[in-house]
C-alpha positions in Angstrom: 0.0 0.0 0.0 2.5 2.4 0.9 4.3 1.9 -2.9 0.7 2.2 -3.9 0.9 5.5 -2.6 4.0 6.3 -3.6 3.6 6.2 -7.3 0.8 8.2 -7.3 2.4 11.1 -6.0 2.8 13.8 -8.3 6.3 14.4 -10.3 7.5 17.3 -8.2 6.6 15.8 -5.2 8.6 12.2 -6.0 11.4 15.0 -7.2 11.6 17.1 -4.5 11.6 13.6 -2.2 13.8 11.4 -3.4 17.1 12.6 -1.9 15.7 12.0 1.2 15.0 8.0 1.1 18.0 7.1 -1.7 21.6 5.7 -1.9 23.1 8.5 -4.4 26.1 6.6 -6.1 23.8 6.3 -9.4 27.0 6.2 -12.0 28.0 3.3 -9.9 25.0 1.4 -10.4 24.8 2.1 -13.9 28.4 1.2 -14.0 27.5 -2.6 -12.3 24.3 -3.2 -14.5 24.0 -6.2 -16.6 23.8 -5.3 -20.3 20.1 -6.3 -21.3 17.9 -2.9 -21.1 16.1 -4.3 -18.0 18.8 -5.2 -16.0 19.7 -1.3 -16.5 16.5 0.2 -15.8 16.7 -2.4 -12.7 20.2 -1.3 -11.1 19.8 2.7 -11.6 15.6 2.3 -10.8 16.7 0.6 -7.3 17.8 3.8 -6.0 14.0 5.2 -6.6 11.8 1.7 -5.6 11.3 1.0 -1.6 9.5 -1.9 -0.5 8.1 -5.7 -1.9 8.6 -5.4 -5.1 5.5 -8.6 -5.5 4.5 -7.8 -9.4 4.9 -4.5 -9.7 7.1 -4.6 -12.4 8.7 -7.4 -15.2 10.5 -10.0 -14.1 13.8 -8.4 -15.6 13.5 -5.4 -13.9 12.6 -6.9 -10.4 16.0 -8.8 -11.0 17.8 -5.5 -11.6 16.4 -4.0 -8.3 16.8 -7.1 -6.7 20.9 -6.8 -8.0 21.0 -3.8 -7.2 20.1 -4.3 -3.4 22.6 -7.3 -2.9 24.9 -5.1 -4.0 24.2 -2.4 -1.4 24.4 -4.7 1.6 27.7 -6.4 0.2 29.1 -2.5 0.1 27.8 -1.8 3.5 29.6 -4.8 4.7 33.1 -4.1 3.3 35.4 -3.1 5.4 37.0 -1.1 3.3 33.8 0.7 2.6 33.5 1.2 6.9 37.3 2.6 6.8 36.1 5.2 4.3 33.3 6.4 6.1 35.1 6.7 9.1 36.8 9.1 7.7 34.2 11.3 7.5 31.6 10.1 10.5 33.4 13.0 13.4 32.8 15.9 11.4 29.5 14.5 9.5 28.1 11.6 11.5 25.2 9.6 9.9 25.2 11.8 7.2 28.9 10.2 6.0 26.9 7.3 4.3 25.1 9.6 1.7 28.8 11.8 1.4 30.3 8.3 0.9 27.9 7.6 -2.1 28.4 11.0 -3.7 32.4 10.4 -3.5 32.4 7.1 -4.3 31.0 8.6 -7.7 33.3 11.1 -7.6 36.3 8.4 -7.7 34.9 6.4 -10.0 34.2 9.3 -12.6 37.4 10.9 -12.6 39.2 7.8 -13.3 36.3 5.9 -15.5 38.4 5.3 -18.1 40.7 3.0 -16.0 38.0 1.0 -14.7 35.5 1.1 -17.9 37.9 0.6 -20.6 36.1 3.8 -22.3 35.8 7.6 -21.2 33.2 8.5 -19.3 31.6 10.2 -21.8 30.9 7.4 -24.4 29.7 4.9 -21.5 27.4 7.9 -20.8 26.2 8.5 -24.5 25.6 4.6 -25.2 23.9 4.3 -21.4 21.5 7.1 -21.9 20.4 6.2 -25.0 19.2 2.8 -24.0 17.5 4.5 -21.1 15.9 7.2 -23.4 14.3 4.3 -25.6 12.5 2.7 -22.1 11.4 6.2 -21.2 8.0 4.6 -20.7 8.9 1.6 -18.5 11.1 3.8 -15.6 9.7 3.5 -12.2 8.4 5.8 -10.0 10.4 8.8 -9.8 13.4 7.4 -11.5 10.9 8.7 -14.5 11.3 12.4 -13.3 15.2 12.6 -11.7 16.4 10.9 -14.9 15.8 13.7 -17.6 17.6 16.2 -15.0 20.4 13.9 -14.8 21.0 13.4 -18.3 20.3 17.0 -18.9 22.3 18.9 -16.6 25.0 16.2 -16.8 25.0 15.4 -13.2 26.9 12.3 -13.7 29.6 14.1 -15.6 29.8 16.2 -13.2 31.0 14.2 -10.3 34.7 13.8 -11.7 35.5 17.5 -10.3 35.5 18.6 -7.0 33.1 21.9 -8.0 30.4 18.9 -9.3 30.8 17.1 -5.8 30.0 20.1 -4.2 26.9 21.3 -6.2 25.5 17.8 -5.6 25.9 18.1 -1.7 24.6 21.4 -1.7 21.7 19.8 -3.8 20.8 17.1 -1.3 22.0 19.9 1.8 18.9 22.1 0.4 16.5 18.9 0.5 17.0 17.5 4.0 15.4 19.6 6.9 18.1 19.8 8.6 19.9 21.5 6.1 23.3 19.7 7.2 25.8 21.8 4.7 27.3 18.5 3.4 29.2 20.4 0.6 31.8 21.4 3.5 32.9 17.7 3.2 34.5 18.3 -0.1 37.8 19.5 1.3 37.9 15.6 2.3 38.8 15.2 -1.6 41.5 17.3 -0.8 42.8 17.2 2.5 42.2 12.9 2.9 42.3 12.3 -1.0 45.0 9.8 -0.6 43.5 7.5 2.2 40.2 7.8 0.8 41.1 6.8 -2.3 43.2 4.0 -0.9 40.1 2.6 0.4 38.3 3.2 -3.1 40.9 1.3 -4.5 40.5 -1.6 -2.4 36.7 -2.2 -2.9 35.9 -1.1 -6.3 37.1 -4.4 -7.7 35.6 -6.5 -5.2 32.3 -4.7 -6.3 32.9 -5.3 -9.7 33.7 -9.0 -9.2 30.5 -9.7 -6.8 27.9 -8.0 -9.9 29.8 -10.4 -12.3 29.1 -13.0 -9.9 25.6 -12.3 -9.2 24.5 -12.6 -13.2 26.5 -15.6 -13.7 24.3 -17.0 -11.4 27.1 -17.3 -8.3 
């Protein structure tokens, strides 16, 4: 009932929401995604879809979601993933888990090609046209935050340190505590090594355990 409920709010109400219930590290999860259109819309729409997921949508896409969840709780239990945040919990306490997202992004973008095998730009233009032709089938408000993050190149923008900030100032203005979480950017400069480190250390494990999950593992 409460999904119920949730899809039928309007589009600027799911917009002006969904920073407050969501995991933020969407070029990440676009990044992990199988490569058949549903397991896509499956791994970016997990960010936007709470709840049983019962029959809601096609089997495909509750497989992606699905995916997409697994692979939350195996980054929540790395431990590199808990030295990273730690790095940031005295100055931002539980707010360092959305921070983490954002930079995790951040790391991945500005070094995309080393881990993609292709700039981040051509992933981007290839990802977002298979999302543009299943316009129709996104859920919830993954259908309203995805125009605006294809438009005003949010995902580009997380490989500088001026994107990071705009995007914490974004999600700053939407919480009500209005936490200034853009004042953790000097992080990517002061504790850019160690954080990194720690990037370094999971990303691949990440990688390996999405490859694992489609092969059936």
């Amino acid at each position: 009932r409460v999904a119920e409920e949730h899809e039928r709010r309007s589009p600027l109400q799911l917009c002006n929401s969904v920073t407050l219930q969501l995991d933020m590290n969407h070029l990440a999860h676009l990044f992990l995604a199988g490569e058949d259109d549903d397991s896509l819309i499956g791994n970016i729409a997990g960010d936007f879809v709470k709840g049983p997921l019962a029959d809601r949508y096609t089997v495909e896409i509750r497989k992606g979601i699905q995916e997409h969840r697994r692979i939350d709780g195996f980054t929540d239990a790395h431990p590199s993933v808990g030295a990273f945040r730690r790095v940031l919990v005295p100055e931002h306490g539980h707010y360092a888990r959305v921070i983490a997202d954002v930079f995790f992004d951040h790391f991945l973008a500005s070094r995309f090609e080393e881990y993609a095998g292709e700039s981040l730009d051509a992933f981007l233009l290839r990802t977002f046209a298979r999302l543009d032709a299943n316009l129709h089938r996104l859920p919830g408000a993954l259908g309203v935050v995805y125009p605006l993050m294809r438009d005003q190149r949010w995902l580009q923008s997380y490989a500088t340190i001026d994107g990071i900030h705009r995007a914490l100032s974004g999600i700053s203005r939407r919480l009500s505590r209005r936490p200034q979480l853009q004042l953790a950017t000097r992080h990517l400069v002061d504790s850019r090594d160690e954080l990194e480190l720690h990037f370094r250390a999971f990303f691949p494990d990440v990688v390996a355990f999405a490859n694992a999950i489609r092969s059936g593992a």
